[in-house]
C-alpha positions as CSV (number, residue, x, y, z in Angstrom):
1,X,29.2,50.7,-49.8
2,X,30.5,47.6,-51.8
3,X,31.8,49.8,-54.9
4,X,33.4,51.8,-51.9
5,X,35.0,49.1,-50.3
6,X,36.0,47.5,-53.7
7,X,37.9,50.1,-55.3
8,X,41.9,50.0,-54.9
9,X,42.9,53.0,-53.5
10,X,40.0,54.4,-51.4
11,X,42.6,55.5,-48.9
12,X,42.9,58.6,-51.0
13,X,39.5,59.3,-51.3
14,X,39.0,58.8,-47.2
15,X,42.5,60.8,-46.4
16,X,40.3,63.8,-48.7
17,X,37.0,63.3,-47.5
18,X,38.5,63.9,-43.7
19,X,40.1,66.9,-44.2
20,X,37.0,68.2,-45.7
21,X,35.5,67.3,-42.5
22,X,37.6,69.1,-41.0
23,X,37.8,72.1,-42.7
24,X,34.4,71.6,-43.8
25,X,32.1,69.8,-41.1
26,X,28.9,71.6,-42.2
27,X,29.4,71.2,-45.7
28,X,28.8,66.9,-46.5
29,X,28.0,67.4,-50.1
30,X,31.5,68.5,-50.7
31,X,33.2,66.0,-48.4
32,X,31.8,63.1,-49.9
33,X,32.7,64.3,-53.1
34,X,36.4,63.9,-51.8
35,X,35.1,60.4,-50.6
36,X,34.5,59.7,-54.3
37,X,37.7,61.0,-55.4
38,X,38.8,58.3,-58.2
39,X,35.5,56.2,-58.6
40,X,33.0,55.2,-61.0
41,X,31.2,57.8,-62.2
42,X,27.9,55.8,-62.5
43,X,28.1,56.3,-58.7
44,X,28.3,59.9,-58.3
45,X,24.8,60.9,-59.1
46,X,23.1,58.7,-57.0
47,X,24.2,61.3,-54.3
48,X,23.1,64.3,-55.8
49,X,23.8,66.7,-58.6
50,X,26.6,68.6,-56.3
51,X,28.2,66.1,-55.7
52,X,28.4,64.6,-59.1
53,X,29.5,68.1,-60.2
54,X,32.1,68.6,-57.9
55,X,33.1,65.4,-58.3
56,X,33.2,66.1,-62.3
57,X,34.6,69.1,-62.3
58,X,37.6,67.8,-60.0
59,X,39.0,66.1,-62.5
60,X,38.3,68.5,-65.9
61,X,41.5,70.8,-66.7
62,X,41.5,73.9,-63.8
63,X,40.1,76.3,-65.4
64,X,41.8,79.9,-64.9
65,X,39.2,80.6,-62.1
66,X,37.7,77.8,-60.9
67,X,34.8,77.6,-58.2
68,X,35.7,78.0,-55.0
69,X,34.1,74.5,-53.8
70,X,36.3,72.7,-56.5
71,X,39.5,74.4,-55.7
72,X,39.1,73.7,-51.7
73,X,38.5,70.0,-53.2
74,X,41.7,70.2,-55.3
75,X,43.4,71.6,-52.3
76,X,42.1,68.8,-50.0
77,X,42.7,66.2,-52.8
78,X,46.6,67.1,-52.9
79,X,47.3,67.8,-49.1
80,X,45.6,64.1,-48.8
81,X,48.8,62.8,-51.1
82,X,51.2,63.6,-48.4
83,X,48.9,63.6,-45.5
84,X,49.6,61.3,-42.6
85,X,46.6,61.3,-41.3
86,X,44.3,58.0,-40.1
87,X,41.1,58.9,-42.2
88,X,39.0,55.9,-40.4
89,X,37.4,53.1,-43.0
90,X,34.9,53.5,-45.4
91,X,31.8,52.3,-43.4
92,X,32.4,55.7,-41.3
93,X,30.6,57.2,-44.0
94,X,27.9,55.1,-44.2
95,X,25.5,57.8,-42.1
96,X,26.4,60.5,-44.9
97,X,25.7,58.6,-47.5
98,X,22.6,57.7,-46.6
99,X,21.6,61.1,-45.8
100,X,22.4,62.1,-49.4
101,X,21.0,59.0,-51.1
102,X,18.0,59.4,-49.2
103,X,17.9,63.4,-50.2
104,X,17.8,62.5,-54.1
105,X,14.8,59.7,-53.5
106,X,13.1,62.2,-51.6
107,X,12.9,60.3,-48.9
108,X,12.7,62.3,-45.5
């Protein structure tokens, strides 16, 4: 939460992660790695594989036909640079990231 709540502009990241909620709601792998649009990378696999790879694969060159999951991040990514939506604060996520850090340790 602090390397969250640190990094300069996180509002990107929380204007993506929400409309990947909303598009999305069953789907928190792929909204978080909206949420972690522009951050260390160090961080990204200490939510799971998915998400580091989405997260990774965001930001390689598109490929001619990329996977659906990254191009509906993409999407969300540049609808979230003109979107005027309130996207809450960071420490709304703190349920979901739990759940996923608690997934990699194993912990049920």
């Amino acid at each position: 939460m602090e390397l969250l709540d640190a990094h300069r502009g996180r509002d990107h990241g929380l204007r993506t992660a929400a409309l990947l909620r909303r598009s999305h709601p069953s789907d928190k792998e792929l909204q978080v790695a909206g949420l972690l649009h522009g951050l260390p990378r160090e961080l990204r696999p200490l939510l799971g594989a998915r998400v580091a790879g989405l997260a990774r694969e965001h930001h390689a060159p598109a490929p001619p036909h990329p996977a659906p999951d990254v191009e509906t991040l993409r999407e969300a990514s540049e609808s979230a640079s003109t979107a005027g939506l309130n996207a809450g604060v960071t420490e709304d996520w703190r349920p979901v990231l739990e759940l996923l850090a608690a997934r990699v340790r194993g912990v049920n």
